[in-house]
N, C-alpha and C positions, 0 to 999 in steps of 0.2 A: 474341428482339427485340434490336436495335441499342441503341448509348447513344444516338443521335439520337431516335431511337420513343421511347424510356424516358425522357427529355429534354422531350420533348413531351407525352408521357402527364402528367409531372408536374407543367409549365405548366399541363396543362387541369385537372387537380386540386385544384392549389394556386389557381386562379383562382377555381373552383366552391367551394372552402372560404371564400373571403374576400366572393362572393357571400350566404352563409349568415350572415355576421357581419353586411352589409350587410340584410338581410331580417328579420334578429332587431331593428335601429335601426326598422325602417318596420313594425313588428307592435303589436299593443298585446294579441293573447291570449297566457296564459301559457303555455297547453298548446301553442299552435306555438313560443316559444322556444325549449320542452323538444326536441321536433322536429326541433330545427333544429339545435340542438347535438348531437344525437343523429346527424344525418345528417353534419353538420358532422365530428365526431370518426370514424363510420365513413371517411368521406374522406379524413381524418387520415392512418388504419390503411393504406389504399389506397397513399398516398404511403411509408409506410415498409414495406409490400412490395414498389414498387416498384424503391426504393432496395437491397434486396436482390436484388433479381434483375438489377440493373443493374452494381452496385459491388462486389455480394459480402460485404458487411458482415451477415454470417447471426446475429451474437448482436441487431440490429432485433428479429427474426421473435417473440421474444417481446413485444419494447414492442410491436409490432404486436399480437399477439394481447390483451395487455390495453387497448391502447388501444380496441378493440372490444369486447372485454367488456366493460369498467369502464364507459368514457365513452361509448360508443355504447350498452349495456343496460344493465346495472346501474344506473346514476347520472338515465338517464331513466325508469327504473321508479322509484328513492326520489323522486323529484320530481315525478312523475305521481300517486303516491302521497300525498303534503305539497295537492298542489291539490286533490285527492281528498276530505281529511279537510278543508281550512279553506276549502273552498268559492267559493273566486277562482282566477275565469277571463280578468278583463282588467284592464290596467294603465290608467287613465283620466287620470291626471294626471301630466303629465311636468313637466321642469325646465326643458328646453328641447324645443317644439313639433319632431314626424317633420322636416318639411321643413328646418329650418336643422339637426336634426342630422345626414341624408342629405348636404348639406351641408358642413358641418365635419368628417365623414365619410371624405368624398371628398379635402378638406384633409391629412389625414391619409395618405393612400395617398399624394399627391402629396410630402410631409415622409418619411413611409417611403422611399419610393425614395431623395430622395437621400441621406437618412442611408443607407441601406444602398449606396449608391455610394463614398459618402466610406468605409465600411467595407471592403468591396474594395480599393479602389485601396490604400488607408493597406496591408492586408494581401498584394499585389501577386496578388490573386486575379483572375484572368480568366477566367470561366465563367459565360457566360450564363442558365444554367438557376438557380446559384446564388444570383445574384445577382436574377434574379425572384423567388425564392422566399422568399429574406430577404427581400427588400422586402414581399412579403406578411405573413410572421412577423411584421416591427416593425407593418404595418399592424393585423393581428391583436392586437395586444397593447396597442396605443393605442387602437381600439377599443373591446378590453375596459374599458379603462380606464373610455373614454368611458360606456358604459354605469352604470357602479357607481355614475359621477360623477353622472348625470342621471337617475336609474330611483326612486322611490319606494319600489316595493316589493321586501323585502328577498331575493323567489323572484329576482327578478330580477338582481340584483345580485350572489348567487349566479352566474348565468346568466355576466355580464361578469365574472367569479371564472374562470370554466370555460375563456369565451375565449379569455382571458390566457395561461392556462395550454396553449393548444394553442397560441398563437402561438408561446410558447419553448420547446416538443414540437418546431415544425415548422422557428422557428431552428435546433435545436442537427442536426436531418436537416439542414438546406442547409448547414450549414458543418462542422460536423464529425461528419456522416453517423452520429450518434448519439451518447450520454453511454454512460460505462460503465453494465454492465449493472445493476449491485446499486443506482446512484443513480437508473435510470429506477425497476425494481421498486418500491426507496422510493418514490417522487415517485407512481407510481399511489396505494397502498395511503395512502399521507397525504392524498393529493385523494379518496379513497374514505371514508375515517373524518369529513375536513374536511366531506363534503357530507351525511354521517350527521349529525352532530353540527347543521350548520346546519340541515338539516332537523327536528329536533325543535325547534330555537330561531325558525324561522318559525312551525313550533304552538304553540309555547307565547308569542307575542309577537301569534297572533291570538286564541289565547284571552283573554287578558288583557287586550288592547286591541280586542279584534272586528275587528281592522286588522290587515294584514302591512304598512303601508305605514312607512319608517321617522320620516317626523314622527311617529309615537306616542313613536318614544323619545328623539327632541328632545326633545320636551315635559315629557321628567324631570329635564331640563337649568335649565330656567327653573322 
């Protein structure tokens, strides 16, 4: 394949990942969050094989392969797992109602772009593919944000945890086509312990309170 085709493959990728972000904001069951980020991070993986077979940047080929293990399997089994044992299947009470957050959302992609313009130009980078794809990154990672900000429960929050974290996966591919190797390995194996660990403290925050939602643990505040 060309870099043009490779170019393009990875517009369609990187579009269908921010899709995924946008579909986790309009769902209210947990087990398709889980899902989505699953499909989400597989797509991930997708983009930094591409990247490799485009650029040549061959030490990817392993963040690739963990990023599909880890965040595509593993990390949607411990959390499949967590809904499993404490028995919630939907988010019922948001902070702010699906439609102004699809919304504010959308805001968001349009704020991503141009920051990520103003980051170009300032960097004198001209590369169209690049520069869609940051755009997406920052929009991924405001998203996640947005999520943590507005989600009750704390599987969820999680979720826009995960997000986050593929958006500046999918940053550090569009601009500098990858981190060194030994700081991605880390960065998996810490998001793999991180989502072990939260997962016990969502069972043990619904046992305690019959809730995973986090007004349980406001309320140890007052």
């Amino acid at each position: 394949m060309n870099l043009q085709t490779i170019g393009l493959l990875i517009d369609i990728f990187a579009a269908a990942i921010l899709v995924t972000a946008f579909l986790i904001v309009s769902s209210r069951s947990l087990v398709f969050y889980i899902r989505l980020f699953a499909l989400q991070s597989f797509l991930l993986g997708v983009v930094a094989l591409l990247v490799v077979v485009g650029y040549g940047e061959t030490h990817i080929l392993i963040a690739e392969f963990l990023t599909i293990a880890i965040k595509a399997v593993a990390i949607p089994m411990v959390l499949t797992k967590v809904i499993e044992r404490i028995q919630v299947q939907k988010e019922i009470d948001f902070s702010i109602n699906i439609t102004v957050s699809l919304l504010l959302c959308g805001g968001m992609v349009i704020l991503a772009d141009s920051v990520s313009q103003s980051i170009l130009s300032a960097q004198k980078v001209d590369a169209p593919t690049v520069s869609r794809v940051l755009s997406v990154s920052i929009a991924m990672m405001l998203i996640g944000l947005f999520i943590m900000m507005t989600r009750k429960k704390a599987l969820t929050q999680i979720v826009g945890l995960l997000t986050m974290e593929n958006g500046v996966f999918l940053s550090g591919l569009s601009i500098t086509y990858g981190m060194p190797l030994i700081v991605e390995v880390g960065i998996f194996f810490d998001i793999l312990v991180a989502v072990l660990i939260l997962g016990v403290f969502v069972f043990r925050i619904n046992k305690t309170f019959e809730s995973i939602s986090i007004d349980s643990l406001r309320s140890l505040w007052h």
